[in-house]
C-alpha positions in Angstrom: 17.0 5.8 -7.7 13.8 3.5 -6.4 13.3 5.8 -3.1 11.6 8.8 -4.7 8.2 11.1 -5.0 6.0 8.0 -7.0 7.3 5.3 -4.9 6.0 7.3 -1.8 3.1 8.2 -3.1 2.1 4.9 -4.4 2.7 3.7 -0.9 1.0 6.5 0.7 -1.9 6.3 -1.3 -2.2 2.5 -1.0 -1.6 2.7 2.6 -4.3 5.2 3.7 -7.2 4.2 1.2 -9.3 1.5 2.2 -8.7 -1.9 2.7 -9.0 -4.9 5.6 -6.1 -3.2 7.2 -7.8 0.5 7.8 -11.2 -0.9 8.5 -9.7 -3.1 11.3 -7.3 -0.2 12.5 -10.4 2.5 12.5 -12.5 -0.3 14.6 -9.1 -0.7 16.7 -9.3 2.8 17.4 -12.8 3.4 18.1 -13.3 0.6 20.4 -10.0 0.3 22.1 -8.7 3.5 21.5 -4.8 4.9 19.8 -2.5 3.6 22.3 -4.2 -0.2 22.4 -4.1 -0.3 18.6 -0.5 0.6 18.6 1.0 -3.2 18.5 -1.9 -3.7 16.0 -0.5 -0.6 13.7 3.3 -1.7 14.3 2.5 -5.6 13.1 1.0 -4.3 10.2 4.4 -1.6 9.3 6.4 -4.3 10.2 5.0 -7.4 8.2 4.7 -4.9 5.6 8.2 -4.2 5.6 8.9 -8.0 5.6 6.6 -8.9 3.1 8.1 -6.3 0.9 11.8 -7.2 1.1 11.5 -11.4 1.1 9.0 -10.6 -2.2 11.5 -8.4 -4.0 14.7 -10.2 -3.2 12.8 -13.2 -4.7 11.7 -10.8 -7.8 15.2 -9.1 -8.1 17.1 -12.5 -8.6 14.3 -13.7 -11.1 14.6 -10.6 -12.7 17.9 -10.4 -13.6 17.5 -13.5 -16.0 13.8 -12.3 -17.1 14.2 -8.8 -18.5 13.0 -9.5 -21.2 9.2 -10.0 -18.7 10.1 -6.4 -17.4 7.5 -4.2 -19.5 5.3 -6.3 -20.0 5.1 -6.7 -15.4 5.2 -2.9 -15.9 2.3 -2.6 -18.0 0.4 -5.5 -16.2 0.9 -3.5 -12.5 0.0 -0.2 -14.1 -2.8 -1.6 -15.8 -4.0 -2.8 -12.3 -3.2 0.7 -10.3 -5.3 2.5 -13.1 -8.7 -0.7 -12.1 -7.7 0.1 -8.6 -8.1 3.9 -9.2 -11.4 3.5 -10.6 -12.5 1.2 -8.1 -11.5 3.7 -5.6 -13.3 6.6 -7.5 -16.3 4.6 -7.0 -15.6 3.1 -3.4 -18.5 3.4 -0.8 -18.2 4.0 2.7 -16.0 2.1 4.8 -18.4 -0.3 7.3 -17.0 -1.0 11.0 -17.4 -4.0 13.3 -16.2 -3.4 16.6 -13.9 -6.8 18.4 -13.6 -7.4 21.9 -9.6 -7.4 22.0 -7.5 -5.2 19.7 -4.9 -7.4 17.4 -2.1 -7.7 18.5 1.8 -7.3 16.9 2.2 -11.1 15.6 -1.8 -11.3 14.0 -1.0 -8.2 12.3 1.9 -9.2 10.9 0.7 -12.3 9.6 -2.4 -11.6 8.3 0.1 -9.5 5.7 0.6 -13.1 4.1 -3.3 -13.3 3.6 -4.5 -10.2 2.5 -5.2 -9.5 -0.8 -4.6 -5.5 -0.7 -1.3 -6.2 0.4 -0.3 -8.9 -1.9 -1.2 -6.7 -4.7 0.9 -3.5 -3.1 3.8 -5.7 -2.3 4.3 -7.3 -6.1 3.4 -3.9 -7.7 6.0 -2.1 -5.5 8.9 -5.0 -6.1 7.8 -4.8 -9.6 7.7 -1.4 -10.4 9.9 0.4 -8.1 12.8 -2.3 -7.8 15.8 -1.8 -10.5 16.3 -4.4 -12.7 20.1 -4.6 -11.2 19.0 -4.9 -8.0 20.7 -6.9 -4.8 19.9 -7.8 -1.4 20.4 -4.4 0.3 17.6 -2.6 -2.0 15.0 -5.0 -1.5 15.6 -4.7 2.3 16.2 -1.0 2.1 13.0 -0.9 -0.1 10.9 -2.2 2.7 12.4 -0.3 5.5 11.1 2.7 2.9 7.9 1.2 2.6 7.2 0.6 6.5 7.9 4.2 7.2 5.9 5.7 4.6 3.5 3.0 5.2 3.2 3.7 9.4 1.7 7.1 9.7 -0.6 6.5 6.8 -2.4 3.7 8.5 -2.1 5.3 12.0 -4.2 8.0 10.5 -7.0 5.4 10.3 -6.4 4.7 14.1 -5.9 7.8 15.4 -9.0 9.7 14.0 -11.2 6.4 14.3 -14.8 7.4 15.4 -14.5 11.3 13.5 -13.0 9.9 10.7 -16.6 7.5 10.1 -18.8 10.6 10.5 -16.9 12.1 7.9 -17.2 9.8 5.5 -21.2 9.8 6.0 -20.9 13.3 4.2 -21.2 12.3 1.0 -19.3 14.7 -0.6 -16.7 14.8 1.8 -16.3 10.6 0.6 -16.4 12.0 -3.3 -13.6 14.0 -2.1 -11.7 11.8 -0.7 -12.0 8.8 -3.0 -11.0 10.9 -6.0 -7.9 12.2 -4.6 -7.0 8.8 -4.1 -8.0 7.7 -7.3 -6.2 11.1 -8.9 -2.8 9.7 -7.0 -2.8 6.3 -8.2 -3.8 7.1 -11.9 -1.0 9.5 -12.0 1.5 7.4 -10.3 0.5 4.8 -13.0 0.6 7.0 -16.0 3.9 8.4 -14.3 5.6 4.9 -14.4 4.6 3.8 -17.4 6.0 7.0 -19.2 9.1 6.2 -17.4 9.7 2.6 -18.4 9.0 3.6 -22.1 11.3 6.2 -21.9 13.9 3.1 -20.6 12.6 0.8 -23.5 13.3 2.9 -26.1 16.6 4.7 -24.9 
């Protein structure tokens, strides 16, 4: 079953760390307030969700003639959420810029397509989460997952805006919070590569 406790919090993680979505959203938020940024946060949910199902319905057909590729993808993507876990260990503070109009629905969802944070999520997710007998249905049914777990995560960002930046200027309030995230993500990796070993050698 692909909907369970690491898929969610590989997405959760991902989602609320930060990235070009969470430092446009906590701008959003400050400057324009919750309730402006809400097309913003819904674009991004939404592309998400897209991005996620088109990129694992490609990966699932591929995959079913490339099984052979499936560890080593699996080691490749755990490999990379164990860098990003560092990385985020060591992250410094988040730096705003305030715009004059909040993004709207259709930017949000396209800059999806652009963005580096979520091209890396989306291939790690289809890659690591998707079964290797996979059809239409779970790829869609695996972004509807990942938009819902995905939402509050980044309306978080939004909502607290403005408190949530003086936080981080504690600094040990930022140590805090970057190696919690860095804890999930290692664990989630370690997690998933136990698992697919398991697979291999069964």
């Amino acid at each position: 079953m692909m909907l369970d406790i690491p898929l969610m919090t590989y997405v959760a993680s991902l989602s609320v760390t930060p990235g070009p979505n969470n430092l446009m959203l906590a701008a959003s938020g400050v400057n324009f307030g919750f309730r402006r940024t809400l097309p913003h946060m819904l674009g991004i949910s939404i592309g998400h969700a897209v991005q996620v199902a088109l990129v694992a319905l490609a990966l699932s057909w591929i995959m079913q003639w490339l099984e052979a590729v499936r560890l080593p993808l699996m080691v490749v993507g755990c490999s990379y959420l164990l860098w990003l876990a560092w990385k985020q260990a060591h992250a410094d503070r988040p730096d705003h810029r305030g715009s004059q109009q909040p993004l709207g629905f259709l930017g949000a969802a396209a800059f999806q397509w652009v963005n580096p944070k979520a091209w890396m999520m989306v291939l790690n997710v289809a890659i690591l989460f998707l079964p290797a007998d996979s059809h239409a249905g779970d790829a869609l049914l695996l972004g509807l997952f990942c938009a819902v777990v995905n939402f509050p995560c980044i309306a978080l960002w939004a909502w607290t805006g403005d408190a949530l930046r003086r936080w981080m200027h504690q600094p040990w309030v930022l140590r805090s919070f970057n190696y919690s995230m860095a804890l999930l993500l290692a664990v989630t990796a370690v997690y998933l590569l136990v698992d697919e070993w398991r697979h291999v050698m069964a």
